[in-house]
C-alpha positions as CSV (number, residue, x, y, z in Angstrom):
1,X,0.0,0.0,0.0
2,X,2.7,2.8,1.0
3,X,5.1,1.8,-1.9
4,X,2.8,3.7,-4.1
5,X,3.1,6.7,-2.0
6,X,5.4,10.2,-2.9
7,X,8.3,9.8,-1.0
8,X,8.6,12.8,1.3
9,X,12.1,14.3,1.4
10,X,13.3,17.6,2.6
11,X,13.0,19.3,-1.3
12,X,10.2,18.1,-2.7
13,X,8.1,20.0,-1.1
14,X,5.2,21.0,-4.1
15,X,4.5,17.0,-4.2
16,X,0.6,16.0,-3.6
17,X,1.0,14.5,-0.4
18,X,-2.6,13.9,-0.2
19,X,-2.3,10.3,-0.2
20,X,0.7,10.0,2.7
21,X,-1.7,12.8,5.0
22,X,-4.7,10.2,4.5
23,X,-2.8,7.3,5.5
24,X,-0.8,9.5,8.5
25,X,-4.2,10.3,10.2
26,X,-4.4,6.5,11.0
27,X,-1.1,6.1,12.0
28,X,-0.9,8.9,14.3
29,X,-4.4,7.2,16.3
30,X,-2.5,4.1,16.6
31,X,0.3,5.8,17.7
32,X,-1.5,7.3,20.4
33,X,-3.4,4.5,21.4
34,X,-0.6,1.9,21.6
35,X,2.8,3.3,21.7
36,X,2.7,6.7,23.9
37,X,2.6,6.0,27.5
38,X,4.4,2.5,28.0
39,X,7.3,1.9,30.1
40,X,11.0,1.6,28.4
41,X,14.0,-0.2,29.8
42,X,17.4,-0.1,28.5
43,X,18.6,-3.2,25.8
44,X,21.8,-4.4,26.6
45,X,22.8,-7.5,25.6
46,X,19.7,-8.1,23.3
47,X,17.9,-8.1,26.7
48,X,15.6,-5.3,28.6
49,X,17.0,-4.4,31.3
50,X,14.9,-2.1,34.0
51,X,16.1,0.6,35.5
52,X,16.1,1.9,39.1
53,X,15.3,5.5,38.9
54,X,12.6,6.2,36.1
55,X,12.0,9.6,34.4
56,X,8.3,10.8,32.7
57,X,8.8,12.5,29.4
58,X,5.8,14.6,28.0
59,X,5.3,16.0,24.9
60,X,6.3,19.5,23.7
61,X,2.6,19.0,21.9
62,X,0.9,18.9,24.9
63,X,2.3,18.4,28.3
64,X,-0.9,16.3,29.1
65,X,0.6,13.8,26.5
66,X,3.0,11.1,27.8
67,X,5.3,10.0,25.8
68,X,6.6,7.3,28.1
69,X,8.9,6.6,31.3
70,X,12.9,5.6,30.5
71,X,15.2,4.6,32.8
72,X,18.0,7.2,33.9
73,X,21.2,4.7,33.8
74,X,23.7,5.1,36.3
75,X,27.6,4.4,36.2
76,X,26.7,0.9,36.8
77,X,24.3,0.8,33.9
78,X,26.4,2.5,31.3
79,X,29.3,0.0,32.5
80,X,27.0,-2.9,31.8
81,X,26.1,-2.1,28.4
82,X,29.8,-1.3,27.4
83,X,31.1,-4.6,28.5
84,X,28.0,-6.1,26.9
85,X,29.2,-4.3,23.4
86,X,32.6,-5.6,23.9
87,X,31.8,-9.0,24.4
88,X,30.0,-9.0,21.3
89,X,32.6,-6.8,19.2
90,X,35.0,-9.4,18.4
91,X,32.9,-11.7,16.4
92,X,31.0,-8.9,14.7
93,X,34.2,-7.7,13.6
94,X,35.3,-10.9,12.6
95,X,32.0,-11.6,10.0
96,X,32.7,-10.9,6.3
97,X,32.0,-7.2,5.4
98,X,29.8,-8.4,2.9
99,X,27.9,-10.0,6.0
100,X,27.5,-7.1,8.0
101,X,26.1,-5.0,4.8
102,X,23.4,-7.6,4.2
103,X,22.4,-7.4,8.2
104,X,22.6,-3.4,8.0
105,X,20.0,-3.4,4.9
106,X,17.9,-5.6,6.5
107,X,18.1,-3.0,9.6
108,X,17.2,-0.2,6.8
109,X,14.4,-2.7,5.2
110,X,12.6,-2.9,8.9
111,X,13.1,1.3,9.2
112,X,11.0,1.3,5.9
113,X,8.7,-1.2,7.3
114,X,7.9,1.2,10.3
115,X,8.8,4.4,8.9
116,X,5.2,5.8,9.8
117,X,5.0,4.9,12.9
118,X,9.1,6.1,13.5
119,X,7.8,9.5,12.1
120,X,4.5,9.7,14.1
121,X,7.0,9.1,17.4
122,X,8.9,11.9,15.9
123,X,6.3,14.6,16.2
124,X,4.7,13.6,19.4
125,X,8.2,13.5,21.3
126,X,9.7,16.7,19.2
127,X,6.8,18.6,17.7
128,X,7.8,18.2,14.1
129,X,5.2,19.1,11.3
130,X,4.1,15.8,9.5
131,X,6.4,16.2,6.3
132,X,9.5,17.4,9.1
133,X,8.9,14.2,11.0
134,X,7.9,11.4,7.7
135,X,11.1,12.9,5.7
136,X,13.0,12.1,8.7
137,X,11.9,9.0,9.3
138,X,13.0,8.3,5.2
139,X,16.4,10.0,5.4
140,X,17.1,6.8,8.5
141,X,16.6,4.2,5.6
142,X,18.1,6.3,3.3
143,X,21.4,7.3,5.3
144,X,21.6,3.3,6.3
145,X,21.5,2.3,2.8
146,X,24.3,4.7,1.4
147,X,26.7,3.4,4.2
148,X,25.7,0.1,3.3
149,X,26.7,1.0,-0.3
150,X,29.6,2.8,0.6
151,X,31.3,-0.3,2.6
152,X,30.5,-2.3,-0.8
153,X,31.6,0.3,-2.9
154,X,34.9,0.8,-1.1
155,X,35.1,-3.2,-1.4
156,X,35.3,-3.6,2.2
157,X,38.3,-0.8,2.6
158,X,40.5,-3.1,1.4
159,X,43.3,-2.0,-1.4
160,X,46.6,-4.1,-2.4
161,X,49.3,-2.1,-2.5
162,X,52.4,-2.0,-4.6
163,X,55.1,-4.8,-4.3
164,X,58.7,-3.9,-3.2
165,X,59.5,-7.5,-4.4
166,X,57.4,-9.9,-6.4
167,X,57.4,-12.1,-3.8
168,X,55.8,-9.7,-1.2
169,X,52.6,-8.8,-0.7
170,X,51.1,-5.4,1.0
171,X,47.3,-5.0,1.8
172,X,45.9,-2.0,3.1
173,X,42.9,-2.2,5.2
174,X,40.9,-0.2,7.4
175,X,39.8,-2.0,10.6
176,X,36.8,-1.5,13.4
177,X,38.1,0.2,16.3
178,X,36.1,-1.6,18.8
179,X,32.9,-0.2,20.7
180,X,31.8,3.4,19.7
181,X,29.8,5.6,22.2
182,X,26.7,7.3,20.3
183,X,24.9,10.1,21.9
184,X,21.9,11.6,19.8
185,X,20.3,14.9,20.1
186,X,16.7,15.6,20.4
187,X,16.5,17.9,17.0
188,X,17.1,14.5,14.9
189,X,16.3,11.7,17.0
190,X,16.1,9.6,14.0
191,X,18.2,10.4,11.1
192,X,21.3,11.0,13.1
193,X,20.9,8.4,15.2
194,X,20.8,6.3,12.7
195,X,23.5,8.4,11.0
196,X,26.0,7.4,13.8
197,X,25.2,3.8,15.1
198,X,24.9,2.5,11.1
199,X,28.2,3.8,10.1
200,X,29.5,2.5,13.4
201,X,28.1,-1.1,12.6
202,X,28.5,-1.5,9.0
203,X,32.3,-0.6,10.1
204,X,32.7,-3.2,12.5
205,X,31.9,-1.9,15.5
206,X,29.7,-2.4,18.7
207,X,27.7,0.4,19.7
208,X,26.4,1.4,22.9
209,X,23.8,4.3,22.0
210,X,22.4,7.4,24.1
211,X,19.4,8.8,22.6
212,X,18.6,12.5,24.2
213,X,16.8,12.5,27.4
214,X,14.0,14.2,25.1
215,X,13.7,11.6,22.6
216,X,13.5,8.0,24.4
217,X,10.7,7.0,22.6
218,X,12.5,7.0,19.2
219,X,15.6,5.4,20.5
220,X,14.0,2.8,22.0
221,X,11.8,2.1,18.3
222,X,15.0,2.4,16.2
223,X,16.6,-0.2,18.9
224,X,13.2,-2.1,18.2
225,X,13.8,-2.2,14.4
226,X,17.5,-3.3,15.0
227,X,16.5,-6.4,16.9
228,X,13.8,-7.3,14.6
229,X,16.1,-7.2,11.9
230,X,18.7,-10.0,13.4
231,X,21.7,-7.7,14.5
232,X,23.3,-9.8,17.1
233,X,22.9,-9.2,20.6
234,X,24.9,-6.8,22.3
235,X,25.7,-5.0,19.3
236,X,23.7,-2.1,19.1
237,X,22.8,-1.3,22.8
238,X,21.0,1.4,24.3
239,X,20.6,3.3,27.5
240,X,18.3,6.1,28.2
241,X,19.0,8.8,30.8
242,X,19.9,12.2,31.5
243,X,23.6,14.4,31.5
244,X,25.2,12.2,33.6
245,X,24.6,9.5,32.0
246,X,26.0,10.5,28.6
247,X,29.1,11.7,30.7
248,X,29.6,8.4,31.8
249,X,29.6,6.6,29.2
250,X,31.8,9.1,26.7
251,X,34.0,8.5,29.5
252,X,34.1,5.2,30.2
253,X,37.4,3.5,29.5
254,X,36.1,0.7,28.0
255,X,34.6,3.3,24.7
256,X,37.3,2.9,21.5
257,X,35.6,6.1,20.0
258,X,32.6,8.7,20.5
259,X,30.2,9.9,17.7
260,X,28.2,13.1,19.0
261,X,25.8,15.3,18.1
262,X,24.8,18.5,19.9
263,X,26.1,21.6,21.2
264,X,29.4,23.2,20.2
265,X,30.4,23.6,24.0
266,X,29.2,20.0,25.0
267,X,31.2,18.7,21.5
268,X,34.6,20.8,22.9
269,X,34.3,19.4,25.9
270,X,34.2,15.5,24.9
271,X,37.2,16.2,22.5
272,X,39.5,18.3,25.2
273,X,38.7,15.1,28.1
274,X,40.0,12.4,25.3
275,X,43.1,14.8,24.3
276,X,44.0,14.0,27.8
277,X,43.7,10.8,27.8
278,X,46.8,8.3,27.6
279,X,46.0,8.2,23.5
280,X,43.7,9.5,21.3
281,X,40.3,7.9,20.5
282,X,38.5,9.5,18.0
283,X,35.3,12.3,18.7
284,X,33.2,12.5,15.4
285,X,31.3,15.4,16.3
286,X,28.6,18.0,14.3
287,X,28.3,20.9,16.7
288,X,25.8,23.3,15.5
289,X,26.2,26.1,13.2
290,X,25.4,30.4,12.5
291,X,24.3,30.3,9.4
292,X,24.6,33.2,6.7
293,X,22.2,33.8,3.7
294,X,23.1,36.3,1.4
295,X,20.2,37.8,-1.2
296,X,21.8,40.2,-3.6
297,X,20.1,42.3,-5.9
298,X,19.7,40.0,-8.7
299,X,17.8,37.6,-6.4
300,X,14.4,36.3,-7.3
301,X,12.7,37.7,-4.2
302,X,9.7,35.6,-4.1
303,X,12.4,32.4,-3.6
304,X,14.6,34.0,-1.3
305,X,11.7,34.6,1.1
306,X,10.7,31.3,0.9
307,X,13.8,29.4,1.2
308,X,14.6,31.9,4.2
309,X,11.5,31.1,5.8
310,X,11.6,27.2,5.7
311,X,15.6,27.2,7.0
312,X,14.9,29.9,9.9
313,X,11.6,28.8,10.8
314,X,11.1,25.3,10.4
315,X,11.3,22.7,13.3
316,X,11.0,26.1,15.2
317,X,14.4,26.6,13.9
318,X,15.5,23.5,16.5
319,X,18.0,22.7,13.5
320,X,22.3,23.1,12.9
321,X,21.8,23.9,9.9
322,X,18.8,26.7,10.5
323,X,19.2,30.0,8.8
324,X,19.4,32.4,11.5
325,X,21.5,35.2,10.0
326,X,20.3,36.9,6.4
327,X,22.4,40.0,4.8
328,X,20.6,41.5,2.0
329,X,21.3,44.0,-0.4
330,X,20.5,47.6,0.3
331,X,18.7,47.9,-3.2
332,X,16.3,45.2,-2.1
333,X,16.1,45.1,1.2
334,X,12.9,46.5,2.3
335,X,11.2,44.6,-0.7
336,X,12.6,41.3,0.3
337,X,11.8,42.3,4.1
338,X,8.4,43.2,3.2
339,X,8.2,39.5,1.3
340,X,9.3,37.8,4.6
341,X,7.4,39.5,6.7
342,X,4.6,38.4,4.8
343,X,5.8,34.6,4.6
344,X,6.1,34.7,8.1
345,X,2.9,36.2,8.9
346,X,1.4,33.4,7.2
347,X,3.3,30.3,9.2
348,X,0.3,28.3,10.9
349,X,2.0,27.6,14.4
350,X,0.4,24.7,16.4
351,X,-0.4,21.1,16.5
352,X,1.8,19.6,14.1
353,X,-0.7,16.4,14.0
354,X,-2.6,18.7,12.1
355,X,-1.1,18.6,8.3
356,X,-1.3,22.7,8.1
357,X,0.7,23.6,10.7
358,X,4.7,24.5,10.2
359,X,5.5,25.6,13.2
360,X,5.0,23.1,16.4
361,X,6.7,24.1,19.8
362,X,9.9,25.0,21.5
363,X,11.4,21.6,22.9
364,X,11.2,22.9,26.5
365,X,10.9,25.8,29.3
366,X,14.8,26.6,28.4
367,X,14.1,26.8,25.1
368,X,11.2,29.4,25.8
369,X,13.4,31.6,28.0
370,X,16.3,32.0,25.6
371,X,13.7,33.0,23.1
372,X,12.3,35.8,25.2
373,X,15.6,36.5,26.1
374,X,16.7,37.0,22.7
375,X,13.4,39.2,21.6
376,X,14.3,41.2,24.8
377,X,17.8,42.1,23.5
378,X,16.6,42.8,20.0
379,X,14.4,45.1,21.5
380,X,16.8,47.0,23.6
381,X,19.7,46.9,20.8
382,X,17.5,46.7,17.3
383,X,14.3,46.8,15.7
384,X,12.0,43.3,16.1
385,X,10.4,43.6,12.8
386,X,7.7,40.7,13.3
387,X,7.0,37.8,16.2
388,X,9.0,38.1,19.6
389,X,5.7,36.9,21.3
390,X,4.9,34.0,23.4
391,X,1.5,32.7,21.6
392,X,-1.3,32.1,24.8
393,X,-4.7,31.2,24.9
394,X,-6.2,27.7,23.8
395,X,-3.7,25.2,22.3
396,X,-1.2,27.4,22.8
397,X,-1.2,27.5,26.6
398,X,-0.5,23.4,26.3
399,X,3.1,24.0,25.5
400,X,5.6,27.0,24.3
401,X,4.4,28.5,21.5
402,X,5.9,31.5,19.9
403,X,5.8,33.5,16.6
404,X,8.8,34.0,14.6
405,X,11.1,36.5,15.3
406,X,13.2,39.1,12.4
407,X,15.3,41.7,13.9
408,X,17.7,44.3,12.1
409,X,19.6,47.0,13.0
410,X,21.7,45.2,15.3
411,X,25.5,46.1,15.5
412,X,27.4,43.8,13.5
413,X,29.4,42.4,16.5
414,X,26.5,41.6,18.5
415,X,25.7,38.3,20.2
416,X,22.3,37.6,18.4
417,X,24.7,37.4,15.2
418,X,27.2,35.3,16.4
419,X,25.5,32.7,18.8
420,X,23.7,29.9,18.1
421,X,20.1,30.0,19.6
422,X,18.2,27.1,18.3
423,X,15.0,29.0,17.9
424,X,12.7,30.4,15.4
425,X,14.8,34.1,15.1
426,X,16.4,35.5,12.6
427,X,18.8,38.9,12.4
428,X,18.6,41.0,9.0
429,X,22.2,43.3,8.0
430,X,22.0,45.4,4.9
431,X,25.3,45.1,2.7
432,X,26.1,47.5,-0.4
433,X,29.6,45.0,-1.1
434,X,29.4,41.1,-0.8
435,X,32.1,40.3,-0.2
436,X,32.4,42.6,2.9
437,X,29.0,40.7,3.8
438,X,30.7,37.3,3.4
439,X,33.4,38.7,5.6
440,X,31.0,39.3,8.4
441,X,29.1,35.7,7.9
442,X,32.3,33.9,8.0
443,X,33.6,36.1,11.5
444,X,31.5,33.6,13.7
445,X,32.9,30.3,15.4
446,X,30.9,27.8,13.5
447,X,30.9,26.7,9.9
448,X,28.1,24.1,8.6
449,X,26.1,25.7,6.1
450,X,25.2,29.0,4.2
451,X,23.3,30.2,1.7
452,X,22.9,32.7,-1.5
453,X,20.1,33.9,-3.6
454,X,21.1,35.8,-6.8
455,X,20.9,36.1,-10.9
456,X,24.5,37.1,-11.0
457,X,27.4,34.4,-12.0
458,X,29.9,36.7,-10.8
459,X,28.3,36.8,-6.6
460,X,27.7,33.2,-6.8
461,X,31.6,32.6,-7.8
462,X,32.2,35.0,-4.8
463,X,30.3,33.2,-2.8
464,X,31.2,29.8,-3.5
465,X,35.2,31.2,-3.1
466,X,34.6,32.4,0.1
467,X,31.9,31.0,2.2
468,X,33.4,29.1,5.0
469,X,30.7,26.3,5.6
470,X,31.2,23.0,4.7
471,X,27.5,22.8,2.8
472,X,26.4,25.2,0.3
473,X,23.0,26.2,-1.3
474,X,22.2,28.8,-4.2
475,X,18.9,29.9,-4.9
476,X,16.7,27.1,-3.3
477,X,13.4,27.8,-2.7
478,X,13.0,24.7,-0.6
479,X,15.4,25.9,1.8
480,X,18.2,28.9,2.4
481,X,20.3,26.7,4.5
482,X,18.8,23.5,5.1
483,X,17.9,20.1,3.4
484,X,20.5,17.8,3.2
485,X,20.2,14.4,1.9
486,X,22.3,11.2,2.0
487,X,24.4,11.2,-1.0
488,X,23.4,14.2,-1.9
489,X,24.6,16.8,-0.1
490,X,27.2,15.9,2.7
491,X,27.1,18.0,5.6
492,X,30.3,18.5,7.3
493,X,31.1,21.1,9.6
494,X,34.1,23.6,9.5
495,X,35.1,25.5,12.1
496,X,33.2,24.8,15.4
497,X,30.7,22.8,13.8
498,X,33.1,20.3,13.8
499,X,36.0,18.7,14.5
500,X,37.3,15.7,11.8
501,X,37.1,17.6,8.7
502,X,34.5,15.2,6.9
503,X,30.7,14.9,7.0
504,X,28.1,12.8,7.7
505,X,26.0,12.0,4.7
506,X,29.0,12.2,2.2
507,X,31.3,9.3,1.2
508,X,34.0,10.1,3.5
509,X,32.4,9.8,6.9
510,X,32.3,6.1,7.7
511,X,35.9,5.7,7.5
512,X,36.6,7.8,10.7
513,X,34.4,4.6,12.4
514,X,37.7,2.3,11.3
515,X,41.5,2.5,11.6
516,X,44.2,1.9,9.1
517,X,46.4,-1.3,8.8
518,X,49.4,-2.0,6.7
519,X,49.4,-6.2,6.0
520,X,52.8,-7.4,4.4
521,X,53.2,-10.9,3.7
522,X,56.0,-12.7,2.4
523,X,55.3,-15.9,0.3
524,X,58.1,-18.1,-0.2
């Protein structure tokens, strides 16, 4: 029945969808009826394993919604599960590559199989729209798939080198490391949790996997999926809990390597306590981002507006790659401002079950006092051109609502330009040279993604010279910033929006999961 359905990506966004809405209304009943509200324990070992202390998630929705109740592991916990991935390492590791593809497709066959269900999870424990949440749920399968392809590919990351004599051979192979620590955000609970522990597998590796404390529920499905597609016991395991927990276990000496997603200081701080270790292990972190959009005076204003309004406001701008800074050219400026304005005017903001809604909620209370924060400042030190309201009254009071926020006249060294917020706000600059705007948008710690709108071959080549982001976008109406897709677009992080110099997505990420070996054999 659903392989007749649109796929639903992050671009494709004038499909008819009417089809996938009809068949989502069911799922998202069954969802609440039999999958919200249950306990979870932690799987180690191919086992559940309950947990002492328990903590109650509720939606972002609705906080009358429960999502469920996960164990917080303790040291204890988090030690269990990373001697359970070790014990099963070895033999994992020993399997034909081939072997370990055919198991990880299998694991990307079952995602497909649940997908709906994954993506209904999604927006009750994030408060994703539908198409956020269902295109999640297919970039998983997808991003499973191309590592799958890339191990195959790659021919196992095997390569014969040349001979010094001719009766001397040299192979050079890249090897699992042992047991990698994954710890997932929130934003993503899906695709790059998937992103991690897949490349991780496929590689050779055991995994012992943190979902965010926000996003339990999804962790606990995708851990589901993994069993019910035969990968062995104990090696993909997964722990629920808080901080601490993730602390532990990126710190536990038994962990060969840590694959992160989250905040730039959090990301810093894992790589800084493994520099002073006895050796290195390797931190494959994507740490958040500031990203630039540039609409010059040749831009197509209509598809600026729109591209800007689906990267800055979309998942409540919850996203790395969210456009939250635009410099626009002085000849256009108020037009284009007037466009956006309008565009975000017309964002419906509230139950994300509901298929018209784009904007859901901000994940929590924090989230909700940096935004108000933010408006605030913009206030004092600018001009908040639209939003930079809580929304109360109805559905609205059920969780944090707010409208989205556009500022200008903001000095050019001020925070709100530089830091990243995570929310649903976006500062404005006028520029009459771009390359002095590129300048500015590159003067920022981070470096993920950027994005221009213009007409003129001459700024795009400027542009594409000088950006310092490791994912670029020119005049896309489905999104300034934002859209990735496996083996499409990588996304790797420059800067402070990461650390190793390659991206996830791309054909040059799973090998940081494995370790060179030089093989010479002398055959008498």
């Amino acid at each position: 029945m659903t392989a007749e359905l649109p796929r639903v990506t992050y671009s494709n966004i004038n499909a008819d969808f009417t089809a996938v809405h009809s068949l989502f209304d069911g799922v998202l009943d069954d969802t609440r009826a039999q999958v919200l509200g249950r306990d979870h324990a932690h799987l180690i070992a191919g086992q559940p394993v309950a947990s002492g202390a328990m903590a109650t998630v509720v939606s972002p929705i609705d906080r009358d919604i429960v999502i469920g109740r996960f164990g917080v592991a303790d040291a204890a916990m988090v030690d269990r599960a990373v001697q359970a991935a070790r014990a099963a390492q070895p033999a994992w590791a020993a399997r034909p590559w081939q072997d370990r593809v055919a198991i990880l497709r299998g694991f990307a066959d079952e995602l497909s199989r649940r997908k709906f269900t994954l993506a209904a999870a999604c927006l009750f424990e994030v408060g994703k729209s539908r198409m956020e949440a269902i295109g999640e749920a297919e970039e998983a399968v997808d991003l499973v798939r191309y590592y799958c392809n890339q191990m195959e590919e790659n021919h196992g990351f095997l390569r014969q080198m040349k001979r010094a004599f001719d009766n001397e051979e040299t192979i050079d192979r890249l090897r699992p490391l042992g047991v990698f620590a994954v710890i997932a955000p929130f934003n993503f609970p899906l695709a790059l949790s998937a992103n991690m522990a897949s490349a991780a597998m496929v590689a050779g590796n055991a995994v012992v996997y943190k979902p965010s404390d926000r996003a339990g529920l999804t962790g606990a499905l995708l851990a589901e999926a993994a069993q019910a597609a035969g990968i062995p016991d104990g090696v993909l395991n997964m722990i629920t809990g808080d901080g601490a927990t993730g602390r532990a276990l990126a710190g536990h000496a038994g962990i060969d390597g840590i694959a992160f997603t989250g905040s730039h200081a959090v990301g810093m701080g894992l790589l800084r306590d493994v520099a002073a270790g006895p050796f290195n292990r390797p931190v494959i972190a994507e740490m958040g981002g500031k990203n630039p959009t540039y609409v010059t005076a040749s831009a197509d204003l209509d598809v600026a507006a729109a591209g800007m309004a689906r990267s800055a406001f979309g998942l409540q701008g919850q996203k790395c790659s969210a456009g939250s800074r635009a410099f626009v050219a002085n000849a256009v400026y108020d037009d284009f401002i007037a466009r956006l304005i309008e565009r975000a005017r017309a964002v419906r903001i509230g139950n994300p079950a509901d298929a018209t809604v784009f904007m859901g909620p901000l994940i929590d209370d924090k989230a909700l006092d940096r935004y108000l924060r933010a408006c605030d400042e913009a206030r004092r030190d600018g001009r908040l051109l639209f939003g930079g309201e809580r929304l109360t009254g109805g559905f609205h009071d059920r969780g944090q609502y707010v409208l989205p926020a556009i500022v200008d006249g903001l000095p050019d060294d001020h925070r709100l330009h530089r830091d990243e917020l995570f929310l649903p706000f976006l500062t404005v600059q006028r520029f009459d040279d771009l390359g002095d705007a590129i300048a500015l948008g590159n003067a920022v710690d981070y470096g993920l993604t950027a994005g221009i709108y213009t007409r003129d071959p001459a700024d795009l080549a400027l542009f594409t010279d000088r950006a310092q982001a490791g994912v670029l976008y020119a005049n896309r109406a489905s999104g300034a910033t934002t859209g990735a897709w496996p083996g499409i677009q990588t996304f790797c992080g420059w800067k402070g929006s990461g650390v190793s110099s390659k991206g996830g997505l791309g054909p040059y990420y799973l090998q940081q999961f494995m370790r060179e070996q030089s093989l010479t054999l002398w055959h008498d």
